[in-house]
DRENKOLVO-140496 format. One line per 3 residues: their letters; for each residue y, x, z of N, C-alpha, C. Coordinates in nm, 4 decimals, padded with zeros to 6 digits. Layout:
N
A) Y X Z Y X Z Y X Z | ...
//
This chain:
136
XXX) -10.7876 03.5816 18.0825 -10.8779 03.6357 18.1807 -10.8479 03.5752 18.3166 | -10.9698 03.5621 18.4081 -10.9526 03.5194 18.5628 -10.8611 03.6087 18.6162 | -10.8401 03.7022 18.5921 -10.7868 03.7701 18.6967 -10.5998 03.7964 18.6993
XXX) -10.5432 03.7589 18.6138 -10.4161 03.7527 18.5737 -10.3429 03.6856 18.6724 | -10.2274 03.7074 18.6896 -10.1270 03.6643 18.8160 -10.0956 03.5229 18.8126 | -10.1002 03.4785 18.6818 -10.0910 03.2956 18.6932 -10.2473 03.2603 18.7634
XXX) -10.3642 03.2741 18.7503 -10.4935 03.2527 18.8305 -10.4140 03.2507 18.9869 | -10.4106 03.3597 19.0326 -10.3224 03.3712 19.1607 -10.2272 03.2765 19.2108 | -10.1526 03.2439 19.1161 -10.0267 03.1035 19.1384 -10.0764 03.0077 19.1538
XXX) -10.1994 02.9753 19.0233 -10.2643 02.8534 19.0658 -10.3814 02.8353 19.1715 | -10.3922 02.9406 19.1929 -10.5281 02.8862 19.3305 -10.4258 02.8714 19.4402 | -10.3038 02.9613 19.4703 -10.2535 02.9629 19.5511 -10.1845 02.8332 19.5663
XXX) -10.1485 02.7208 19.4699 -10.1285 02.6228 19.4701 -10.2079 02.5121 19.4624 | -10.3641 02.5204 19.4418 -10.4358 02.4572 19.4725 -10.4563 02.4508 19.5989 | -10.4415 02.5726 19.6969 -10.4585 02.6069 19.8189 -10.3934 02.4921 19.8874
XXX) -10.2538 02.5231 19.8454 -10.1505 02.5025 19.9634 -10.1313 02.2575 19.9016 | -10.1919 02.2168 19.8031 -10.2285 02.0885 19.7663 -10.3272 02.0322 19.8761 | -10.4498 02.1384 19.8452 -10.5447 02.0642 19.9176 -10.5554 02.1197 20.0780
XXX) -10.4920 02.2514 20.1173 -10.5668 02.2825 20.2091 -10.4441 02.2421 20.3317 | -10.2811 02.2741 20.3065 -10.1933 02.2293 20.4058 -10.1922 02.0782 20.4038 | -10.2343 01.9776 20.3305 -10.2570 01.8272 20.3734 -10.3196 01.8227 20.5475
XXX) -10.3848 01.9035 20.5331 -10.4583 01.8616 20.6828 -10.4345 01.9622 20.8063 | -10.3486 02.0257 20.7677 -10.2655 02.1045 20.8728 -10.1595 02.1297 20.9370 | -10.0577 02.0051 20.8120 -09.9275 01.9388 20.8713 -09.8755 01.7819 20.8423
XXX) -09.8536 01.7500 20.9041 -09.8324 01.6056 20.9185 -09.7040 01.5218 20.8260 | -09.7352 01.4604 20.7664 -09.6349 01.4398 20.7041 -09.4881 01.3346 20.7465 | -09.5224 01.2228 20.8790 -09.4350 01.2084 20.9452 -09.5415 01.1365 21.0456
XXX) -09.4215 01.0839 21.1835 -09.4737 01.0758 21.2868 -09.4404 00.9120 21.2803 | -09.5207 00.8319 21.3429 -09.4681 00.7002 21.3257 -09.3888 00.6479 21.4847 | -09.3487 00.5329 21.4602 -09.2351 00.5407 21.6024 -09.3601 00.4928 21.7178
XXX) -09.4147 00.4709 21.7711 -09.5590 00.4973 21.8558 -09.6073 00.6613 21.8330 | -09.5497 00.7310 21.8269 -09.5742 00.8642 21.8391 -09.7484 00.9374 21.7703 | -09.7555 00.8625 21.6385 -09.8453 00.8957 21.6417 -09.8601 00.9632 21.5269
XXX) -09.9520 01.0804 21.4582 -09.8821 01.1446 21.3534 -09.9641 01.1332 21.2306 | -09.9086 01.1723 21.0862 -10.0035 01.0411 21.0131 -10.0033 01.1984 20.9053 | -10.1150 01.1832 20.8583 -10.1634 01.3085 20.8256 -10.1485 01.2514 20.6250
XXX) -10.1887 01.3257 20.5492 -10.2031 01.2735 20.3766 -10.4040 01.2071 20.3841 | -10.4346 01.2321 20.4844 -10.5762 01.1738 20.5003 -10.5635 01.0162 20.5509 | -10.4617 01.0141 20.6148 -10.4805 00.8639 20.6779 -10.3989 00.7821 20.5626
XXX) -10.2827 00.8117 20.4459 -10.2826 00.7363 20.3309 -10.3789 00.7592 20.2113 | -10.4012 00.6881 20.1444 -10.4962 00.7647 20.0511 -10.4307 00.7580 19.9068 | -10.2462 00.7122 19.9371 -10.2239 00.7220 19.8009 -10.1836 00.9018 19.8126
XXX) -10.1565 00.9214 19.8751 -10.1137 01.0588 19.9396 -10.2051 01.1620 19.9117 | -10.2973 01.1318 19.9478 -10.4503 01.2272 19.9697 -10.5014 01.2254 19.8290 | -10.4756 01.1234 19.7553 -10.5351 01.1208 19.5847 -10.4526 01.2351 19.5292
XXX) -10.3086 01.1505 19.5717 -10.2303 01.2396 19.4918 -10.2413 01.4012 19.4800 | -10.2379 01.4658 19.5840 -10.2898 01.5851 19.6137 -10.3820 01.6525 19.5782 | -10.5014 01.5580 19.6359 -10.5958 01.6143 19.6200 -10.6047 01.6261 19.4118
XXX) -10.5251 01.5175 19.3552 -10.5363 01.5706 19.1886 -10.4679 01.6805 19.1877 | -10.3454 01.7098 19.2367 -10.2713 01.8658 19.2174 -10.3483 01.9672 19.2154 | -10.4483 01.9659 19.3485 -10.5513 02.0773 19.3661 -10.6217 02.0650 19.2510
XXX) -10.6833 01.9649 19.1991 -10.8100 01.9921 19.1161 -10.7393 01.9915 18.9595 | -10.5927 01.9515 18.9267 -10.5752 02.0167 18.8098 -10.5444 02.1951 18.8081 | -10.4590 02.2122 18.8867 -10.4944 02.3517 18.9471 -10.6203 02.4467 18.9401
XXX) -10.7203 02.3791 18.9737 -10.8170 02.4822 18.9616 -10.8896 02.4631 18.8455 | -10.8507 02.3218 18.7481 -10.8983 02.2861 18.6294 -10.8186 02.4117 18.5164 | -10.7485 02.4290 18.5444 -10.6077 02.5090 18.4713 -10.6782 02.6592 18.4870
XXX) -10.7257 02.7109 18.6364 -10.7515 02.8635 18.7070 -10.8651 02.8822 18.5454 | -10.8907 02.7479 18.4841 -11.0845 02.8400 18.4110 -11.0025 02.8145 18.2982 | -10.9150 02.7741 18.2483 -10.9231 02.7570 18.1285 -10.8218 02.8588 18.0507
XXX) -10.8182 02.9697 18.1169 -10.7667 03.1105 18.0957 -10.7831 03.1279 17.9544 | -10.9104 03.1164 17.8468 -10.8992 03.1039 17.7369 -10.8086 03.0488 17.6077 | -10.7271 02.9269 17.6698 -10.7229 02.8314 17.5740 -10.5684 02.8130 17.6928
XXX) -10.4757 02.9298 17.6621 -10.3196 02.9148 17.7310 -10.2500 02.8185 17.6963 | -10.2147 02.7258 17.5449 -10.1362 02.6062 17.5452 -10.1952 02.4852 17.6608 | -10.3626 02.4840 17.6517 -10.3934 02.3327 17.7100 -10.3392 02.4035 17.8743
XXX) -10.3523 02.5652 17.9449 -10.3477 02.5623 18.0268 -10.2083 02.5687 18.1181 | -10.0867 02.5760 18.0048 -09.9583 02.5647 17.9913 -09.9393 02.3980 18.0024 | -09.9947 02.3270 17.9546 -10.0101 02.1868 17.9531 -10.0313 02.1214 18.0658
XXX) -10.1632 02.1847 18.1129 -10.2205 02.1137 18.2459 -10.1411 02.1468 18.3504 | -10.0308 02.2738 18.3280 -09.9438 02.3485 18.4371 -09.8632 02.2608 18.4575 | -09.7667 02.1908 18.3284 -09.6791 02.0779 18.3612 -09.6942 01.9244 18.3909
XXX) -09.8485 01.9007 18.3656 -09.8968 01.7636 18.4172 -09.8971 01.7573 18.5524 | -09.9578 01.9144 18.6068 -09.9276 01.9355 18.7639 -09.8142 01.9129 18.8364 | -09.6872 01.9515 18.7148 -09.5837 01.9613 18.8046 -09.4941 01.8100 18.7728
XXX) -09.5861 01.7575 18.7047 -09.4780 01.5742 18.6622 -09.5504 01.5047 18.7841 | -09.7184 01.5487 18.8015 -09.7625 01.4960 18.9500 -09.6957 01.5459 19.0792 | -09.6817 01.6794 19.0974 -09.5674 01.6908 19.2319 -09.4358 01.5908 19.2388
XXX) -09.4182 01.6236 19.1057 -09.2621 01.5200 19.1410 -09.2453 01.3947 19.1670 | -09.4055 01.3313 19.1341 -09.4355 01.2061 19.1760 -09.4270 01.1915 19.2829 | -09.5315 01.2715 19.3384 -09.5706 01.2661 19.5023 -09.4238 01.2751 19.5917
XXX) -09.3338 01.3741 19.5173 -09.2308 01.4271 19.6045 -09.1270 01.3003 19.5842 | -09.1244 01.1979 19.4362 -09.0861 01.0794 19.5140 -09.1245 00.9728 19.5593 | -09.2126 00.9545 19.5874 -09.3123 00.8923 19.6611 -09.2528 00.8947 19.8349
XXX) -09.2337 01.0275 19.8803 -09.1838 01.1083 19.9800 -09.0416 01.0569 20.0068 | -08.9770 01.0754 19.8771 -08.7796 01.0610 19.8907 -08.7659 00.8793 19.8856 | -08.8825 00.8325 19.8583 -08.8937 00.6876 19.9369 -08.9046 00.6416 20.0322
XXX) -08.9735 00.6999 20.1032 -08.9956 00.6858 20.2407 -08.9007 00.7670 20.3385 | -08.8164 00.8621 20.2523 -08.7182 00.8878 20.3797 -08.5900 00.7910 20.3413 | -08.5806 00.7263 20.2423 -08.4439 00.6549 20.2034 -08.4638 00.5636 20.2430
XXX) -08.5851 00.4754 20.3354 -08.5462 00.3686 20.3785 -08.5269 00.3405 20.5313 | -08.4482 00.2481 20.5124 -08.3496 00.2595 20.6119 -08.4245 00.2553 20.7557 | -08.4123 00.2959 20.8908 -08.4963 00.3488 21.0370 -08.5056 00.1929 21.0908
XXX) -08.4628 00.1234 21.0447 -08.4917 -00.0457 21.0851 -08.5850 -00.1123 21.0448 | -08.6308 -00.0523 20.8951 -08.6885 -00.1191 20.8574 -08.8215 -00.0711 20.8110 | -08.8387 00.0544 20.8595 -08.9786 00.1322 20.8373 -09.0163 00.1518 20.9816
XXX) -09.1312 00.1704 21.0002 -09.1832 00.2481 21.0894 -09.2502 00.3735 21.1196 | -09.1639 00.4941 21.0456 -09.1445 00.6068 21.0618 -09.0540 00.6337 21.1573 | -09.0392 00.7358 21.2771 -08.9572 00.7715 21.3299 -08.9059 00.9423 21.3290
XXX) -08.9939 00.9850 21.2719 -08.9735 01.1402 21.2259 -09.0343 01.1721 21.1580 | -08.9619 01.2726 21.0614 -09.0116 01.3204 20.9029 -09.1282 01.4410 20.9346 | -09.2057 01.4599 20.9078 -09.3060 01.5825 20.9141 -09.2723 01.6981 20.7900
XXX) -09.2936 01.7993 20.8533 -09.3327 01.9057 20.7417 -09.4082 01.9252 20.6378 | -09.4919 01.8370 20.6529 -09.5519 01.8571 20.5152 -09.5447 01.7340 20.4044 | -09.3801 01.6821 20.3977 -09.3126 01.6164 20.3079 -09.2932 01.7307 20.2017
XXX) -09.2590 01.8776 20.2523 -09.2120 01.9835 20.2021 -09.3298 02.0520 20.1004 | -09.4457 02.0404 20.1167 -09.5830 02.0591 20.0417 -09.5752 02.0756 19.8721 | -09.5025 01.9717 19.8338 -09.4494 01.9666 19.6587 -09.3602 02.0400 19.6396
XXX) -09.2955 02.0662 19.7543 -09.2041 02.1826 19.6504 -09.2377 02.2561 19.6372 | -09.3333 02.3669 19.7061 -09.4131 02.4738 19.7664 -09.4919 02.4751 19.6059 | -09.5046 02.3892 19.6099 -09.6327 02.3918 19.4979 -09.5614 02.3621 19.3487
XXX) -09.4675 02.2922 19.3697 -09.4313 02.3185 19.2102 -09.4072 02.4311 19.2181 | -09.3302 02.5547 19.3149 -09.2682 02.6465 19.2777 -09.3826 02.7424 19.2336 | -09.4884 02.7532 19.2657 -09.5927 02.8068 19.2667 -09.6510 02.8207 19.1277
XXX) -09.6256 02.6655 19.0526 -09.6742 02.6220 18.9338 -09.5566 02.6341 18.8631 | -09.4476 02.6633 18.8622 -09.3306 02.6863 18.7740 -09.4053 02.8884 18.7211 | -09.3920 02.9249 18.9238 -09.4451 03.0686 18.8643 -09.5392 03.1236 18.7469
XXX) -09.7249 03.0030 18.7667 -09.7748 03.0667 18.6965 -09.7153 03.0096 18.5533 | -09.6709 02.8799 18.5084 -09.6124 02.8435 18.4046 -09.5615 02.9954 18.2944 | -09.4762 03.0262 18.3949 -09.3563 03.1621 18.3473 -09.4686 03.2509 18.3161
XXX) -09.5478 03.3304 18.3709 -09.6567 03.3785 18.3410 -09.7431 03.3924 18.2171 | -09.8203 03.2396 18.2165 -09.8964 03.1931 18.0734 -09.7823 03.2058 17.9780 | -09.6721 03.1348 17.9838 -09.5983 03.1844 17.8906 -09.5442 03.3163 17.8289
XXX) -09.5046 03.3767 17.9175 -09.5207 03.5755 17.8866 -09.6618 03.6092 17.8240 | -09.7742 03.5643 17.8604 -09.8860 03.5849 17.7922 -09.9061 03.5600 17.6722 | -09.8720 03.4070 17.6547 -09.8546 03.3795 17.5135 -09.7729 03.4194 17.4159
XXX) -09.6381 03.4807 17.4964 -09.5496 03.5190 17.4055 -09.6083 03.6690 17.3446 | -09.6810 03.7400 17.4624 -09.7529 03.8658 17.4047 -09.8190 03.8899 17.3019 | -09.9294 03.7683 17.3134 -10.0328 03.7691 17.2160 -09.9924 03.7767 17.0851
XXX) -09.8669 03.6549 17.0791 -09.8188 03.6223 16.9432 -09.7289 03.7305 16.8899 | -09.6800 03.8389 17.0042 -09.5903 03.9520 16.9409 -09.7084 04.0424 16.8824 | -09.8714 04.0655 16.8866 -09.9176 04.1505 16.8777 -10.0290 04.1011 16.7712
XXX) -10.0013 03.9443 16.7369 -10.0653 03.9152 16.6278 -09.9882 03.9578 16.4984 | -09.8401 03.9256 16.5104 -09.7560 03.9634 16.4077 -09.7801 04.1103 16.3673 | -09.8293 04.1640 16.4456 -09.7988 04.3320 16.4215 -09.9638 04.3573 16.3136
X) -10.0552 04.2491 16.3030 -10.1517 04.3354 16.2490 -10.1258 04.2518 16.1015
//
């Protein structure tokens, strides 16, 4: 059903994919200028897929393995993005032109944790169903 507490995890992590991209910066470049997940677009893809497997996942409430599935494709894409991220802070201040890290490097974790939650969730669900199929 829509209305179950993993729905909640995942919009809330679709939210915070698509909607904090454009409300915190992800670093500042040394010309002081601040570079948003809109001005890369490997950044902005990336994301913007988190959001839309996310809300691909919110409908498919019916069918809990594919939506247990799509939960961890979400979260092999955060970890992408998030090293994508631990690349760009490991290289060295000489040779990039980043001069400060932004907050919303922090965005993937936010959101796997979000998607670990509803994960735990669908899974309690599923484990329900199957305790209450045995019983008939």
């Amino acid at each position: 059903m829509i209305q179950r507490i993993q729905s909640i995890f995942l919009l809330f992590a679709a939210g915070v994919s698509a909607g904090l991209i454009f409300v915190f910066h992800l670093w500042t470049k040394t010309d002081d200028v601040l570079v948003y997940a809109k001005d890369e677009y490997l950044y902005l893809g990336l994301f913007l897929g988190s959001a839309l497997l996310s809300l691909i996942s919110i409908f498919c409430f019916k069918n809990r393995k594919l939506q247990f599935v799509l939960g961890r494709l979400n979260i092999i894409l955060n970890f992408i993005l998030l090293g994508f991220f631990v690349y760009q802070l490991l290289i060295p201040p000489g040779e990039s032109n980043i001069s400060e890290k932004g907050v919303g490097i922090f965005i993937p974790i936010l959101s796997i944790v979000l998607l670990v939650l509803a994960n735990k969730a669908i899974k309690k669900d599923e484990d329900l169903v199957k305790s209450v199929d045995r019983l008939r």
